[in-house]
KEVOMAR-780698 format. One line per 8 residues: for each residue x, y, z of C-alpha. Coordinates in steps of 0.02 Angstrom, whole numbers, plus 32768, in hexadecimal, padded with zeros to 4 digits. Layout:
BEGIN
X Y Z ~ ...
//
This chain:
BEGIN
9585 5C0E A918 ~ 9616 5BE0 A8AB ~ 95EB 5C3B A807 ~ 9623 5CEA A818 ~ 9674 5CC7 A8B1 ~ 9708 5D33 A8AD ~ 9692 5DC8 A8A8 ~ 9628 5DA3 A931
958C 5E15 A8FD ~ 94D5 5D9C A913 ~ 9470 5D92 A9B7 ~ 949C 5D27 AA48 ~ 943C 5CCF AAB4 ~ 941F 5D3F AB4A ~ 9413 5CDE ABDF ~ 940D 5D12 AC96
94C0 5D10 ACF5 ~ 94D4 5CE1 ADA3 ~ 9465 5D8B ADFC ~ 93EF 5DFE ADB7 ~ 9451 5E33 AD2B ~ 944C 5DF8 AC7C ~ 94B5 5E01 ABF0 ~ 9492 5E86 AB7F
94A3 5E79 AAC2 ~ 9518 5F01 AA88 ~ 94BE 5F6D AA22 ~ 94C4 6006 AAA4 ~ 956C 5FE8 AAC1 ~ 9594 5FF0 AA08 ~ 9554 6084 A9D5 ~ 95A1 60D4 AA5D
964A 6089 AA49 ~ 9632 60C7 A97F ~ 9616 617C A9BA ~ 96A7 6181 AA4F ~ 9720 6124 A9DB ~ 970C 6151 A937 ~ 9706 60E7 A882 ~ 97A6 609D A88B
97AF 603F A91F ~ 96F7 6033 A963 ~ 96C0 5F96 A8F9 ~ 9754 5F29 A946 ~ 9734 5F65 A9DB ~ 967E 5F36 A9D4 ~ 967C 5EA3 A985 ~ 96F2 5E7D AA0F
968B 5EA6 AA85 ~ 95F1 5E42 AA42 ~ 9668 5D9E AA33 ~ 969F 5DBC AAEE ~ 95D4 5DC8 AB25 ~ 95A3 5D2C AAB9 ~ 9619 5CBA AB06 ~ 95D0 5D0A ABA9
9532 5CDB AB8A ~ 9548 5C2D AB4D ~ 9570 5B93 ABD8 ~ 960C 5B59 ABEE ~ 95D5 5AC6 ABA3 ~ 95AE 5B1E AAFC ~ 9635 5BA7 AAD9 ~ 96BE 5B2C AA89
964B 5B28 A9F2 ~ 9623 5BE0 A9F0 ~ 96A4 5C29 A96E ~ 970A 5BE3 A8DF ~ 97B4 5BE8 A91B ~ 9817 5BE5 A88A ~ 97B9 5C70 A861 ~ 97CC 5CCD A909
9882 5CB2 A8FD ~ 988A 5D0C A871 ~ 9838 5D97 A8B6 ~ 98B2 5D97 A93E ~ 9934 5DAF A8DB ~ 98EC 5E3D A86E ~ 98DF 5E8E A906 ~ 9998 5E70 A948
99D1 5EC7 A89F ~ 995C 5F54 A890 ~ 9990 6017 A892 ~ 993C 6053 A92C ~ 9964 605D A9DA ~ 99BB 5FC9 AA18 ~ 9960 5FEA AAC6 ~ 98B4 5FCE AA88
98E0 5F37 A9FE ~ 995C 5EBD AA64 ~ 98AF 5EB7 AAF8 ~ 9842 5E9B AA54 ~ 98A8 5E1F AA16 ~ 98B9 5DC8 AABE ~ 9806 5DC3 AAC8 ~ 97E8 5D6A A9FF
9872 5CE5 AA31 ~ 981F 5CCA AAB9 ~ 9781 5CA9 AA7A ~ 97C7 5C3B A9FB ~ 97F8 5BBC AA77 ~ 97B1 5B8D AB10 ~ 97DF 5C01 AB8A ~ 97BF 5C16 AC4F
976B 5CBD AC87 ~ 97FB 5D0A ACCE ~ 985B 5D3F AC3A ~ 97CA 5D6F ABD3 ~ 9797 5DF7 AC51 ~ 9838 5E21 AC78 ~ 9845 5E5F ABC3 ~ 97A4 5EAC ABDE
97D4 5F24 AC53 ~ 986B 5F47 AC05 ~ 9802 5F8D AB64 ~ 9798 5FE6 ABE1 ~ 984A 604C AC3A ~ 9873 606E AB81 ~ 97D9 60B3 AB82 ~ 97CA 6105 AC1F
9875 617E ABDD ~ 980D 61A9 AB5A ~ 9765 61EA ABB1 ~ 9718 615D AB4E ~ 96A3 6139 ABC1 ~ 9625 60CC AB73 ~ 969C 6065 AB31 ~ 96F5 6045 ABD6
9659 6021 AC25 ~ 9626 5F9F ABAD ~ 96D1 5F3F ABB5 ~ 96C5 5F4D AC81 ~ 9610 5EFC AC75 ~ 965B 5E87 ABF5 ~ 96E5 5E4E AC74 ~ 966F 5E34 ACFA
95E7 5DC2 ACA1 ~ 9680 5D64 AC56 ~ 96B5 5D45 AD03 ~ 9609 5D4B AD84 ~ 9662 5CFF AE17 ~ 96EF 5D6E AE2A ~ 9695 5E0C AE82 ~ 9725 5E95 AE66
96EA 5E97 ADB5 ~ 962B 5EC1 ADD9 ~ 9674 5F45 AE65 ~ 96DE 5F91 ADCC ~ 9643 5F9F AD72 ~ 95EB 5FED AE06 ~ 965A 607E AE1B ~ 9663 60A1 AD6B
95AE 60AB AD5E ~ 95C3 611F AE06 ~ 9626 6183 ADB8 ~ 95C5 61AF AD19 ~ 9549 61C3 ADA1 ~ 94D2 612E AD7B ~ 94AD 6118 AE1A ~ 9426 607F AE10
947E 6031 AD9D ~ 9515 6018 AE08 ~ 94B4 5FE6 AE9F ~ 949A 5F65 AE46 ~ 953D 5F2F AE1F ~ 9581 5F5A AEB9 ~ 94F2 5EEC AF2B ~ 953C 5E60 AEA6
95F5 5E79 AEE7 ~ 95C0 5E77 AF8A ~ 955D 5DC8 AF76 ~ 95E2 5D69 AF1B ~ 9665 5DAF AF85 ~ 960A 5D59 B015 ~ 95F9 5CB4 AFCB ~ 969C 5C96 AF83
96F4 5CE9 B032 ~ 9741 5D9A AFE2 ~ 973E 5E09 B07A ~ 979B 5E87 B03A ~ 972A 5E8B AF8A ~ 9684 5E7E B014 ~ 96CC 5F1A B06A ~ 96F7 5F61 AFD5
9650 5F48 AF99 ~ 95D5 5F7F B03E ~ 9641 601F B04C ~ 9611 605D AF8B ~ 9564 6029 AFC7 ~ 9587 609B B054 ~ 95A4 611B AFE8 ~ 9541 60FB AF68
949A 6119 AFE4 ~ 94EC 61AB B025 ~ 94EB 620A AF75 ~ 943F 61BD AF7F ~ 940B 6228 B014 ~ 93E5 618B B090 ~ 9474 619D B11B ~ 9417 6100 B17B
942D 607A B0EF ~ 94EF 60CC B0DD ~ 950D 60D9 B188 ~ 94DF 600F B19A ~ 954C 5FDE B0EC ~ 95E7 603A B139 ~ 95CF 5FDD B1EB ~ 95C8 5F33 B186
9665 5F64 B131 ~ 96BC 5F9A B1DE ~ 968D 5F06 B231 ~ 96D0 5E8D B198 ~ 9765 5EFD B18A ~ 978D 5EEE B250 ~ 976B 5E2B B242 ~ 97DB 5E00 B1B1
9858 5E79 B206 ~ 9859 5EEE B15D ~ 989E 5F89 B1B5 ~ 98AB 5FF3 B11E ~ 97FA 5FE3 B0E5 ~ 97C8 5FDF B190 ~ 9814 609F B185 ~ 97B7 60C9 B0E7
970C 6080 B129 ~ 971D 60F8 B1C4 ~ 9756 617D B16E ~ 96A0 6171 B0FF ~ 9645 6149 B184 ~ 9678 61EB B1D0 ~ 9656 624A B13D ~ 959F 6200 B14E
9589 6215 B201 ~ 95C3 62CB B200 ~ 9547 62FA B181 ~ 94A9 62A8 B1D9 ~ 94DF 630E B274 ~ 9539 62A2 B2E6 ~ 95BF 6317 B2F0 ~ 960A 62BA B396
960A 6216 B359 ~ 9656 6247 B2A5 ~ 96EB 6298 B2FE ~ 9705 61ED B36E ~ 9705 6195 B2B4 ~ 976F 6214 B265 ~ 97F8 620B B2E3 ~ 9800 613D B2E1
9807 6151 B20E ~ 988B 61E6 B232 ~ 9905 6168 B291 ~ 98F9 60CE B21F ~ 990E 6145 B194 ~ 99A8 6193 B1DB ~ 99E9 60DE B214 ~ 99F0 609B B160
9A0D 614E B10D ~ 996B 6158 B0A7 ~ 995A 61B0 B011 ~ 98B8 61E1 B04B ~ 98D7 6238 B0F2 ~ 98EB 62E4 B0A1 ~ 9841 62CB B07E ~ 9801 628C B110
9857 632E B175 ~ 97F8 6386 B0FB ~ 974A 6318 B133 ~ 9770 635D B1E4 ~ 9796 640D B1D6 ~ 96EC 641B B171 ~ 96B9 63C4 B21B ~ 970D 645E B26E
96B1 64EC B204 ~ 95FA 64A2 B22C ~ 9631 64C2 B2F2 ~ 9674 6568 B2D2 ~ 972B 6543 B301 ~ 9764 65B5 B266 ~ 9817 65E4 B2AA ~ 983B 652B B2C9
9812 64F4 B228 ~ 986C 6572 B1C1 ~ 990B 6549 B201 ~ 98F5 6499 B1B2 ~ 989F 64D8 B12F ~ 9937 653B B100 ~ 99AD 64A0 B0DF ~ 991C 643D B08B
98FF 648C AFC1 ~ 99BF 642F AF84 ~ 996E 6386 AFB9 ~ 98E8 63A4 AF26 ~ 9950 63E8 AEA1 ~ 9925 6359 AE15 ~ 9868 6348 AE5F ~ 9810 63E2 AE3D
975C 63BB AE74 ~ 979D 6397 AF19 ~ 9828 6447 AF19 ~ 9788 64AE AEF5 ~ 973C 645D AF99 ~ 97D4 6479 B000 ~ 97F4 652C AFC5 ~ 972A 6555 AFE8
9755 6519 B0A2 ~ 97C7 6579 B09D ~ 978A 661D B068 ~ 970E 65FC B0DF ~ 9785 65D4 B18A ~ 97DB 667F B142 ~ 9749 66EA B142 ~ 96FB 66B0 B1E3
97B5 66E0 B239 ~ 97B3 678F B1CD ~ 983D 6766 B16F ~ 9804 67A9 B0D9 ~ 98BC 678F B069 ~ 98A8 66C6 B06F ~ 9806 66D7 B050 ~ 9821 6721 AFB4
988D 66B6 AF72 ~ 981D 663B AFA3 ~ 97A6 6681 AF3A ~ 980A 668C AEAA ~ 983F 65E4 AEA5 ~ 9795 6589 AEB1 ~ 974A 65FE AE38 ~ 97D3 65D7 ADCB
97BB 6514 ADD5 ~ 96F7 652E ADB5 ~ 9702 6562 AD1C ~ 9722 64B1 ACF4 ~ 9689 6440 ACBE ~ 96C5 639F AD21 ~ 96CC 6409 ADC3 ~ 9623 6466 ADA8
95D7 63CB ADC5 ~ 960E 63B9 AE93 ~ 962E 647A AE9B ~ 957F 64AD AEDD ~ 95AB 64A0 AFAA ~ 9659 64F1 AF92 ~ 961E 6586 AF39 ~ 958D 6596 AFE1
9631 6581 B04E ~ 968A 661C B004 ~ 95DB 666F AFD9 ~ 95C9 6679 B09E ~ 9662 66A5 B0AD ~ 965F 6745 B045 ~ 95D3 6761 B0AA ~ 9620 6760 B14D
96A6 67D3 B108 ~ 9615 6837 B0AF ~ 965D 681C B012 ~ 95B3 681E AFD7 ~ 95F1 6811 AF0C ~ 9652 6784 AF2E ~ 95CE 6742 AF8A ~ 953F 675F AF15
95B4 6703 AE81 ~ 95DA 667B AEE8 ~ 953D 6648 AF36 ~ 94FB 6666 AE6B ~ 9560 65EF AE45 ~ 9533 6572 AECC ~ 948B 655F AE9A ~ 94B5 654F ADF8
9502 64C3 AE0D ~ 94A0 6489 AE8D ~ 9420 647E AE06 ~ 9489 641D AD88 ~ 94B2 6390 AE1E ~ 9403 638F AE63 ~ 9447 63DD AF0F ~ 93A9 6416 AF59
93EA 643F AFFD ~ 9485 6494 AFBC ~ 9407 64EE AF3F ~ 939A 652C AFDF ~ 941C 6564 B050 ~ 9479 65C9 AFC3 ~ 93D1 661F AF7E ~ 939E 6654 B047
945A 668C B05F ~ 944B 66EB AFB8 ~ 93B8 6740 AFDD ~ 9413 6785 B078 ~ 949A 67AE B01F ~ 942A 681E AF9A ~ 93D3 6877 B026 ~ 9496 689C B062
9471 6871 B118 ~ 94D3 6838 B192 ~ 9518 6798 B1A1 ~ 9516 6732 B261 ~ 95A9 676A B2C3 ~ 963E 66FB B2A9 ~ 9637 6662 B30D ~ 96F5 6653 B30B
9733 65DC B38B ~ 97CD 6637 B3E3 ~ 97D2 65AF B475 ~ 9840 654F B43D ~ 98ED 659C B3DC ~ 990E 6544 B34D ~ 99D8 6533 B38F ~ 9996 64F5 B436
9912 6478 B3F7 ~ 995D 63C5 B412 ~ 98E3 6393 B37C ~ 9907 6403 B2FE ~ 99C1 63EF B321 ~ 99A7 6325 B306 ~ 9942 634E B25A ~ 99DD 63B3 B215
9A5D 6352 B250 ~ 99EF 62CF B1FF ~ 9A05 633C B142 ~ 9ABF 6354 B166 ~ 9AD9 629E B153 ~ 9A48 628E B0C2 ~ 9AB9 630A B068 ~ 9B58 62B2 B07B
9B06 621A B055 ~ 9ABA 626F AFB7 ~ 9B72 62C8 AF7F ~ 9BD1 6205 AF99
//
């Protein structure tokens, strides 16, 4: 494909790569790319794109003879002296000189995934996701790159799609011996069939990952394994076992200073509202919203927990400003989309402080949203609480737990001393 070569723009050959994925031809991709990126940049950037994929699908064999290279070197340096953003045409260029050689996989999707963080800071998210997918059929054997893809795809909430990807990490991790990519891998599985709704086929990904993770002695993603694994077990009702798994995530997390154990802490005390031990949880709860300050789909969750460990106790203050601040933060469009069980937190809430305006807005609001993310559970529970809520009767007596003062309990006293050092960790 010589002729033209330095504007890669005709048909390869698609052939099938290592797995059940093929490599697509572009098209997609470059409209997409045209409508994120506008006219100046988009056509480099796609006919980029469509060189990267061609040499892809070609064998190794075959992909010297692919492009003129005079020609691609001129290209190249077009690119190095062009007007626009630097971080988006030195990757580009990269990726032409590349291509005008005979290069090895590993700098070609390096490049790739450096177009796709350019385009990541830009909310470009077709465009990212094609140069991610680029970088992992460039390189098939190195499984980080198909696990990049996955959770991008998870992300954008293409669920199927990056099972797919995902189950690919996981297989090439185990036959070229990446345990930490394999782990890595079966935990986003994990997850990935818990947003599906099947807590047996996540439950059995996350004990794959623990047991690699305590074999090649990973202790940190042993931590993060346990810690979803909890998060799964407490939600199919094993409310025992998720607090055994919560405490063993708690201490690696606190061992090698986590950046996750804020939310972890928060994991548990949601553990602590489903048993009713409201006054225990709200003095955690208290020192948890400045962990979340740059995150704000997962402030409006803490602040819902804790408008409801406020109400339940009577404290009707905290609960207000509660309130305020998750109603604030759901406003935005990004946080609409995971809002639906926080706004039935502080919906029952109100309720048990028969704040029954509050409560009617909120739990409005919850199925709302419960109805843009397909939460048919969160959608049921908030339209039966509403409907009690409308016929203003009374809510269950609070189930506050009062057995065990929150300055007394040896637990709660290890969680905040555990977000004293998170915080001067976080101010260093």
């Amino acid at each position: 494909m010589k002729p033209n070569a330095a504007r890669p723009g005709g048909h390869p050959r698609t052939s099938e790569f290592t797995g059940p994925l093929s490599i697509p031809g572009g098209e997609v991709a470059g409209a997409e790319i045209v409508r994120e990126l506008g006219a100046e940049v988009s056509l480099a950037v796609w006919q980029t794109l469509r060189g990267v994929l061609m040499w892809a699908a070609e064998t190794p064999e075959a992909r010297p003879a692919l492009f003129d290279a005079e020609a691609m070197r001129a290209w190249e340096c077009e690119l190095l002296v062009a007007s626009w953003e630097p971080e988006l045409r030195y990757p580009l260029a990269v990726l032409v000189g590349e291509l005008a050689g005979d290069p090895t996989p590993e700098p070609i999707a390096r490049a790739c995934l450096c177009v796709t963080d350019w385009a990541l800071t830009r909310e470009a998210w077709s465009t990212a996701l094609a140069f991610a997918e680029a970088a992992a059929l460039a390189w098939p054997e190195h499984p980080r790159y198909a696990w990049t893809v996955g959770r991008l795809l998870r992300t954008r909430g293409r669920l199927r799609e990056a099972e797919q990807w995902i189950q690919r990490c996981v297989r090439v991790a185990g036959a070229t011996g990446d345990w930490e990519a394999q782990v890595l891998g079966l935990n986003s599985l994990g997850n990935l069939f818990y947003e599906f709704g099947n807590y047996p086929r996540a439950t059995r990904a996350l004990r794959d990952a623990l047991r690699i993770s305590r074999k090649s002695r990973l202790r940190e993603r042993e931590g993060e394994v346990l810690h979803d694994l909890f998060s799964v077990t407490l939600w199919s009702g094993d409310l025992a076992e998720a607090e055994k798994l919560s405490t063993a995530a708690f201490e690696i997390y606190r061992e090698s200073a986590h950046h996750r154990l804020p939310a972890l802490v928060h994991d548990v005390m949601v553990l602590w509202l489903r048993r009713g031990e409201y006054s225990r949880a709200l003095a955690v709860l208290m020192k948890l919203p400045v962990f979340f300050g740059d995150l704000p789909e997962e402030q409006v969750r803490v602040y819902a927990s804790l408008a409801r460990a406020a109400a339940e106790c009577g404290d009707a203050g905290t609960f207000g400003d509660a309130w305020n601040a998750a109603s604030a933060l759901a406003v935005c469009s990004s946080v609409q989309s995971r809002a639906a069980p926080a706004m039935l937190e502080i919906g029952l809430g109100a309720s048990a402080l028969q704040e029954w305006t509050i409560a009617e807005r909120a739990l409005s609001q919850a199925i709302e949203f419960a109805g843009q993310s397909g939460e048919r559970d969160v959608m049921v529970d908030a339209e039966s609480a509403l409907s009690l809520v409308r016929r203003r009767m009374q809510p269950q007596a609070r189930a506050a737990s009062r057995l065990n003062r929150p300055d007394k309990d040896p637990v709660t006293a290890s969680f905040l001393d555990g977000l004293r050092s998170a915080a001067v960790m976080t101010a260093v």
